[in-house]
N, C-alpha and C positions, 0 to 999 in steps of 0.2 A: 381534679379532673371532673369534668361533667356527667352524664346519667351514661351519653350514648357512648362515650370513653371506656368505662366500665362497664358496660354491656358487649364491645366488640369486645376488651380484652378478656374480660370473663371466660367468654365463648371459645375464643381462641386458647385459652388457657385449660377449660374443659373436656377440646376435643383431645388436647395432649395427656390429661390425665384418663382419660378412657369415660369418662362419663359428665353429664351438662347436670347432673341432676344436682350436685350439692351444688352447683350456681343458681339454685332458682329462693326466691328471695322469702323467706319464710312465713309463713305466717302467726299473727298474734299479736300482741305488744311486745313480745318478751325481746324480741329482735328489731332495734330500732338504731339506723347507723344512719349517719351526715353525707355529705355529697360524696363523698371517699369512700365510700361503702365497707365491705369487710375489710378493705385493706385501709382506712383509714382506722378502722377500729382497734381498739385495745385488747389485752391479753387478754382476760376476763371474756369480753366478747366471744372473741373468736373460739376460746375453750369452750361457751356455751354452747354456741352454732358446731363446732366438734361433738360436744357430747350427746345434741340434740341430732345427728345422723344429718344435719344437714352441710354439714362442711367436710373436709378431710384435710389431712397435712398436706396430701399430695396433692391438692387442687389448689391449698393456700399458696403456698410454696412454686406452685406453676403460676400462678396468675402475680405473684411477685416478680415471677422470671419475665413472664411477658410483660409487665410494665416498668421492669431494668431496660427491655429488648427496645420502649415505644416512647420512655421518657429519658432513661440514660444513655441511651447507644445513637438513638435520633430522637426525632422530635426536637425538643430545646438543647440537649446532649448535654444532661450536666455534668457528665465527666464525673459523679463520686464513684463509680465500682471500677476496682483496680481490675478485679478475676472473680468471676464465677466458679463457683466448686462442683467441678463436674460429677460429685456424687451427692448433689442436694434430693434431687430428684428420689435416689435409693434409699436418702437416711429419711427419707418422710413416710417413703412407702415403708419402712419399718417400723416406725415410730404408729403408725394406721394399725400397723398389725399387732402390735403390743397393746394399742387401745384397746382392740376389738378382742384381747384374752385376758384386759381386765389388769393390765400392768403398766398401770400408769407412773412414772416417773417424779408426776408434781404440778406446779402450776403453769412450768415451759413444755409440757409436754407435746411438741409436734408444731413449734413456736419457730418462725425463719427469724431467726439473727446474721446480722454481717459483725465483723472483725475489723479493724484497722489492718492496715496491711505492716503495722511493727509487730505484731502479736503471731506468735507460732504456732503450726498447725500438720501436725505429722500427719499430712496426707499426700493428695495430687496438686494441692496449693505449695505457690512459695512463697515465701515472705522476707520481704527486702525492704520495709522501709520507704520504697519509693526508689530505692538507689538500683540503676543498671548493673553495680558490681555486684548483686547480688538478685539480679534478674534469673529466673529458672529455677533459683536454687531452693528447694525444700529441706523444712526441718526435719532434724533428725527425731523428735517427739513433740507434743503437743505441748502448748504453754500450762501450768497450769490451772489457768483459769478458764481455757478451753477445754479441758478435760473436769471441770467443776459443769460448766454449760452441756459439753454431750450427754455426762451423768445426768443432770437433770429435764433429759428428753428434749430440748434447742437442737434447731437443723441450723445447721452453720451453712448459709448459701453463699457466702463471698466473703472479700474484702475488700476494704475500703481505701479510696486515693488519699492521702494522707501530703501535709508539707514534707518535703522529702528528710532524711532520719530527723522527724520528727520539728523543722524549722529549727535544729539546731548547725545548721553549714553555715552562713552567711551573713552577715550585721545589715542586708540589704536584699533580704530571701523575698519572695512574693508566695503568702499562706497558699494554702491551696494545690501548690504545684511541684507534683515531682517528675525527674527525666523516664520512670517507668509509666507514671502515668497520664502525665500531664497536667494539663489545670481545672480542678472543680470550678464552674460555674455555681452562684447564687441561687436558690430558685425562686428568690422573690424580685432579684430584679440580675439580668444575667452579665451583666457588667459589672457585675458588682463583688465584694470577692467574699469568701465563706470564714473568712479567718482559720485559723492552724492551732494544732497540728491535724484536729482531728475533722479536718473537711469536710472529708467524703462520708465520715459517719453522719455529722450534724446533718450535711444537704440530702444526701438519702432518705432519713428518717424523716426530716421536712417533707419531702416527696413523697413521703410511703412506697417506697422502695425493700420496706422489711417492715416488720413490728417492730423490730428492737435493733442497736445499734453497740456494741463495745469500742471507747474511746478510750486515751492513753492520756494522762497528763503530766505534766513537768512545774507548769507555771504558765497555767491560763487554755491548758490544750484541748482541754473537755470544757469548760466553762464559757469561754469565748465563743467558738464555732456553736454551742448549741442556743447560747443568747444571739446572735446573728441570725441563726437559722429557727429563731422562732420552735425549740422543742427546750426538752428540759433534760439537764446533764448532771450528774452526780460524781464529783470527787472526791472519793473517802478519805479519809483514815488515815496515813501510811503505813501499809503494812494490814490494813482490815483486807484488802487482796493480795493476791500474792502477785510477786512481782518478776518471777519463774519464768522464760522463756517469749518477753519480751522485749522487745531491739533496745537498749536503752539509751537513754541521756544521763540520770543519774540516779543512784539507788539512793538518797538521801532525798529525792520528793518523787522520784516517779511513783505512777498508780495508774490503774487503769479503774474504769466506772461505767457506769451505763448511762445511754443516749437514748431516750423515748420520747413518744408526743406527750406522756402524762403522770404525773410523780407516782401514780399507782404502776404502771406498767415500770419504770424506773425500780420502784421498790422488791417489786418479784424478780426484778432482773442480778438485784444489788444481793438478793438474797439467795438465789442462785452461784452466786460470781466468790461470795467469802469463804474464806476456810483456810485453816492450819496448814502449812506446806512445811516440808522439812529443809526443800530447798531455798527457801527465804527468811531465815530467823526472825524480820520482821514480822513478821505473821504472828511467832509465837506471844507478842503482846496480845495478839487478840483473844485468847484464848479463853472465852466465858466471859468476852463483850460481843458476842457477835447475837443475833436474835432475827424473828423471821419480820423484817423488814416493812411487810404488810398490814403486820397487826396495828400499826400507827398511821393508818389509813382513818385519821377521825377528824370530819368536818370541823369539830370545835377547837378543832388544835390549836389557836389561837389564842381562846382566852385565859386570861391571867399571864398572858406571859408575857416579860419584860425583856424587849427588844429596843438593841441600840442604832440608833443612826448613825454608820461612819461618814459624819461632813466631810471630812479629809478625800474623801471619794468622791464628790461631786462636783461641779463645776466646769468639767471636761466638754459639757453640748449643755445649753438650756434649755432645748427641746427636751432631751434625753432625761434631765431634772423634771420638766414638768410633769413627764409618765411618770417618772419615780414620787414624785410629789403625792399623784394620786395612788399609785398602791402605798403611800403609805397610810393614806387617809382608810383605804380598805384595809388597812391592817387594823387600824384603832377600833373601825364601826368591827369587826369581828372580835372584839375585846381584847386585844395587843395596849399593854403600854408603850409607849416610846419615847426616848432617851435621846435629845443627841448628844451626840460625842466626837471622838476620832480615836483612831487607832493607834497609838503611841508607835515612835522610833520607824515608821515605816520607810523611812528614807534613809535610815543606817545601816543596810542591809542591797541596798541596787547594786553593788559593784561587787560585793565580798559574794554574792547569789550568783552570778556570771564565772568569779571567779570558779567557787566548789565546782559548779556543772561543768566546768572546762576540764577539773582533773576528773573528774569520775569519768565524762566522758569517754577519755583517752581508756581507762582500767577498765570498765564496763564491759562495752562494747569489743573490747578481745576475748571478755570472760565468757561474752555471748558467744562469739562467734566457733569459740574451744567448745561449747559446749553443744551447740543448736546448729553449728554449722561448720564441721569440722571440716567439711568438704567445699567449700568456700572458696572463687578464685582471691578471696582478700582474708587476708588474720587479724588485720590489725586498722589502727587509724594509720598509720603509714601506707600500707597496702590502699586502702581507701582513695587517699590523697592524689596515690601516685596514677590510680583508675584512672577519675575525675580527671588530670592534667591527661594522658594519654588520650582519653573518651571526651576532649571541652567540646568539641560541637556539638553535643546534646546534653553532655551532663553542666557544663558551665557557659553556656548560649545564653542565659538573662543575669544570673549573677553569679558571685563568686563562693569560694568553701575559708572564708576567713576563720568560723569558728574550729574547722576540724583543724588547721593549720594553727591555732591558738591552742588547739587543746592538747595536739599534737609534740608542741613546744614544752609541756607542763613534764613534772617529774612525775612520782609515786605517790601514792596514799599517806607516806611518812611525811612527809614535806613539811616542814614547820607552817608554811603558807598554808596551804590548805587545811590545817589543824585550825587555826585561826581563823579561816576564814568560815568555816563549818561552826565553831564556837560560837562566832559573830551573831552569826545567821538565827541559831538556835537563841542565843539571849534575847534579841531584837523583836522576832516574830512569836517567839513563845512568852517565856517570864514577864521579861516588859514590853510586850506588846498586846496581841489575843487576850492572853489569860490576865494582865494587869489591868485593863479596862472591861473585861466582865467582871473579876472578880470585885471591882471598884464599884460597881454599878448591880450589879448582882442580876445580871444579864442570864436571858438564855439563847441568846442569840443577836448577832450582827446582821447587818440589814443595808444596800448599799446598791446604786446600779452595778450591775457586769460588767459593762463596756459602754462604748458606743455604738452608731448603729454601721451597718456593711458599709466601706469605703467603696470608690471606684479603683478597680485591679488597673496597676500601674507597674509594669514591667523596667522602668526607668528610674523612678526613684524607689519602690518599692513598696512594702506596708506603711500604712501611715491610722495607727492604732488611736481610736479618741478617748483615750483613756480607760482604764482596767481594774477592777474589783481583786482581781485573782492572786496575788503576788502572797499577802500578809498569809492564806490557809497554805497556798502552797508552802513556803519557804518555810512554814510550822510545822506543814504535814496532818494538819486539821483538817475538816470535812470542808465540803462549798458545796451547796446546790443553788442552780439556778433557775425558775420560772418562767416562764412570758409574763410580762407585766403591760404590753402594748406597743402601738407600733408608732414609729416618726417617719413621716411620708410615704407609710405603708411597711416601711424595713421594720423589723422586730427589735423588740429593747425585753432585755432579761432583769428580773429583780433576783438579788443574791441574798442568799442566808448562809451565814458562818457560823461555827460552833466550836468548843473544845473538842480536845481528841474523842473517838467513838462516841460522838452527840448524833450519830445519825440518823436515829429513828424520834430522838425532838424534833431535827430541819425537817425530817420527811412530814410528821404531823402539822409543823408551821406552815409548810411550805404547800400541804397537801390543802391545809386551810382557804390559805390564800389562793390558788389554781381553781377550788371547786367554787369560790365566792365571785371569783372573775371571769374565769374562762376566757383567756385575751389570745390563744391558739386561732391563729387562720389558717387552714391548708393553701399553700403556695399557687402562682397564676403563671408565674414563667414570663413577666414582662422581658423586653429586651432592657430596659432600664428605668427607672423612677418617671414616675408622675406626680408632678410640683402639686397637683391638685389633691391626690391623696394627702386624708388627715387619718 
């Protein structure tokens, strides 16, 4: 947004928080922000302008609200806030007043985060997924990685429009769009679509619509949307979060991660976000690999380190190749060796990966619903199904629910099929894939475009994906983060770094390398669609 953008909404933002004073713009060097101003600014920042008496959470937190009110509800309407949490405004003004006795929380302390709208939240929020059968309905208690964020002083101001449960309904879904919320718009060019699952986190954050963003992944959910949307997305671990109290697709790769403009703000969020839960025995892997995320915040992180090319990744756009061409060439001049290579077996795993998510689906998502949402007009994927056909004029008006209906079809967790196909998955993408080509190479990291750049949203035929980085960490359960690396006709291109399990704070120093050597982040213009002429 421009100077006089952030000057009216400031104001207006001001008068709601009882004072114009922490709007006035500081003086010194110490406080120096980009056309975005505080809200385009980083954690870091905005804790300085807090500690220096010249910001507050309540004023942050309102001028966030007023620019959800002026960019997501009109102006370009990009459709990412599902719901506003009508107690943002209160948890900030106490988060002020913990400040001011000297009890501060940490490095989120009084920090606006949004949520996907798959993730629970024992409040006045509900959380559905995106799905009408589960429209109104609040959780019975917090996810636990919402109750890791309140602990560490994050105002939770909304949640996000999300592909509805997760872009897992339909073999012809359009990302972006669920029946509760409709469809996120791009905000680099608004025809254009934000990729899935996690939309409304990526486009938000793109907007500065929050500081910080919680996204959900399966296989490409947090990765994709944040390489589209030109911010940087982190998918851990499985099991470095916990996975408690979010809507699921399947407990064998889901994760949730964080969505920021800058791998530093990403890193405090990520460190925020982990920790041991009793309700997700994956967690208990973590247990003395988890570390405070930030501390690998070092410009040189790059050198000496022997990073592989996966070719097998490329090829999908030659535009898309050329950006990647040159951050790889930024990788090297910052002392990176590189490797090429390919990813072993990545293709013996597409079908048996479809398969597992179908049966977990079906077990999950009752287990969630038992547990988070007892009160639910649906228990089950049959309850769901039977919504959806009842509710088609809005729930199934662009396409159809094939995957619930597949996954529907599926047995139990015993299943000989599904033992096998779990097997598969894990030989494939772990043993001889990931870990047999670092260990071959003596790799500390993969290296690789994300995607391609934002399609035009197509309600007839549906997504039409230009290829994908995401697959090989998900279906392992390894880390992915991804970058800005630059833009093709102005749209955004992500560079991707993969790792072995809990490598997070090497991608975070590589990755941090590469972002502070480049800086290829533009904040968004809100075209109605591409200009040939942008390079």
């Amino acid at each position: 947004m421009d100077r006089r953008e952030f000057v009216r909404i400031g104001l207006t933002a001001g008068a709601a928080a009882g004072s114009s004073r922490v709007l006035a713009a500081p003086s010194g060097a110490a406080f120096k922000f980009g056309a975005g101003g505080i809200l385009e600014a980083g954690v870091r920042e905005q804790q300085q302008m807090m500690e220096a008496g010249k910001l507050t959470s309540h004023s942050l937190t309102s001028q966030y609200l007023a620019r959800i009110r002026n960019i997501d509800k009109s102006g370009p309407r990009l459709n990412s806030i599902i719901e506003i949490n009508p107690e943002a405004l209160k948890i900030a003004l106490e988060m002020d007043r913990e400040r001011m006795l000297k009890r501060l929380r940490g490095p989120l302390h009084g920090i606006p985060v949004l949520l996907k709208d798959n993730i629970a939240t024992g409040d006045r929020m509900s959380t559905t997924a995106g799905s009408l059968a589960l429209n109104g309905v609040r959780a019975a208690r917090d996810a636990h990685v919402v109750a890791q964020l309140r602990a560490a002083g994050a105002v939770i101001i909304g949640k996000t429009n999300l592909s509805e449960w997760a872009n897992m309904r339909s073999t012809h879904s359009v990302s972006g769009w669920s029946a509760r919320g409709g469809l996120t718009l791009n905000p680099y060019s608004l025809d254009r679509n934000c990729s899935g699952s996690s939309s409304g986190s990526g486009a938000a954050i793109a907007a500065n619509l929050a500081t910080l963003a919680v996204g959900t992944e399966t296989d490409g959910s947090i990765v994709s949307p944040a390489s589209i949307c030109g911010v940087v997305g982190i998918k851990p671990t499985l099991g470095l979060v916990s996975r408690s109290g979010i809507i699921p697709i399947a407990h064998s790769q889901d994760t949730a991660g964080p969505m920021a403009r800058s791998v530093a703000d990403a890193a405090l969020m990520l460190t925020a976000m982990v920790g041991v839960d009793a309700d997700d025995e994956a967690t208990a892997e973590s247990r003395g690999k988890m570390t405070d995320y930030s501390t690998a915040l070092e410009k040189g992180g790059l050198q000496g380190k022997r990073i592989g090319v996966a070719r097998n990744f490329f090829g999908s756009n030659p535009e898309v190749d050329m950006v990647i061409e040159r951050a790889l060439q930024d990788l090297a001049a910052q002392g990176a060796t590189l490797i090429d290579t390919e990813v072993p077996n990545s293709a013996k795993y597409g079908e048996t990966e479809t398969e597992v998510l179908l049966y977990e689906f079906k077990a999950d998502l009752e287990a969630y619903l038992k547990k988070y949402a007892p009160h639910a007009p649906v228990a089950n994927m049959a309850d769901v199904i039977a919504f959806n056909k009842k509710n088609h004029e809005r729930e199934l008006k662009y396409f159809g629910q094939e995957y619930l209906e597949q996954a529907q079809s599926k047995g139990d967790l015993d299943t000989p099929a599904y033992r096998d196909a779990l097997l598969n998955n894990r030989r494939y993408a772990r043993a001889e894939g990931i870990d047999q080509v670092m260990q071959q190479h003596q790799l500390d990291a993969l290296v690789a475009p994300t995607g391609g750049p934002a399609w035009l949203t197509d309600f007839i035929n549906g997504d039409h994906y230009g290829g994908s980085f995401s697959s090989p960490a998900a279906v392992a359960g390894y880390p992915h983060i991804t970058v800005p690396a630059g833009h093709v006709q102005g749209l955004p291109v992500g560079l991707s770094f993969v790792g072995a399990a809990y490598s997070e704070a090497l991608l975070i120093r590589m990755a941090y390398s590469y972002e502070q050597a480049t800086r290829h982040r533009r904040a968004p213009q809100f075209p109605a669609s591409v200009s040939l002429s942008v390079r």
